[in-house]
N, C-alpha and C positions, 0 to 999 in steps of 0.2 A: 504494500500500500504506500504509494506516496505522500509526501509530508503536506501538502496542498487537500490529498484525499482526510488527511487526517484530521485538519486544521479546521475543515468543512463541519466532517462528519461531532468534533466539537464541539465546536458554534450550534449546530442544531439542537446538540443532545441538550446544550446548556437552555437555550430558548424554549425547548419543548418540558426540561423541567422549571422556567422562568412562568411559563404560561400556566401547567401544574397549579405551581403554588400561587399564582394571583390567581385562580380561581377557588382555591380553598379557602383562602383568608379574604377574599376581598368581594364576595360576592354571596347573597343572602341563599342559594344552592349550596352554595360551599361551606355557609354553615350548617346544612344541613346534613353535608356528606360531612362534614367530621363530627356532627352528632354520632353519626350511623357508626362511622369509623370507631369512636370512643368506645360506644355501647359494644360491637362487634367485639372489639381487644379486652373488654371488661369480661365478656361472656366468655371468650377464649380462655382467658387467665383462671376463671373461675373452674372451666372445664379442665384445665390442665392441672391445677391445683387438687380436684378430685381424683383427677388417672393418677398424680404422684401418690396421694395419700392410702389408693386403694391398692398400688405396687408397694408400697410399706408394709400395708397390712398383708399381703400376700406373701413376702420375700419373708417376714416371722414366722408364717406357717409355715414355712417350705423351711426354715431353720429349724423349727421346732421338730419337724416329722425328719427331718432329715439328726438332728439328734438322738428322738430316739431310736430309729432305727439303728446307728452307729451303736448305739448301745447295746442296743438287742443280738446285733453281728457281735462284740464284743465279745457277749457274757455266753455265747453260743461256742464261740473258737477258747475262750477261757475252760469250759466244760470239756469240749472236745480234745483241745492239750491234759486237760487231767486225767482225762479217761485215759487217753495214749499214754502218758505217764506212769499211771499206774501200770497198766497191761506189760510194758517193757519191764518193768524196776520188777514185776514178780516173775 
């Protein structure tokens, strides 16, 4: 791309977000679309806020079952080394 190609394509990107934002702030639509926008990013956050809270509460159960299951393997391989244990030693 040449430097002229680039300089252009610039200038537009700047003017098309010049234009953007004078119509969000400066025009009685445009308060309207950043009503929409606020309420929208408030309802987002709120939704995201409940996915984090309900992956919390899920990531504990899955700690929890996955404890005691380690547990449960434990105290199975602890028996099993005894038994073996004993059956050699006599």
């Amino acid at each position: 791309m040449k430097n002229k190609d680039k300089i252009l394509l610039g200038i537009l990107g700047a003017a098309a977000a010049g234009v953007a934002i004078g119509l969000l702030f400066y025009t009685e639509e445009g308060k309207k679309a950043r009503k929409k926008i606020r309420n929208t990013t408030g309802d987002w956050a709120d939704s995201l806020g409940s996915l984090i809270e309900s992956g919390k509460e899920n990531l504990s159960d899955l700690s929890h079952k996955a404890k005691d299951r380690f547990k449960k393997v434990k105290s199975k391989a602890q028996d099993a080394y005894s038994g073996a244990s004993e059956e050699y030693s006599s």
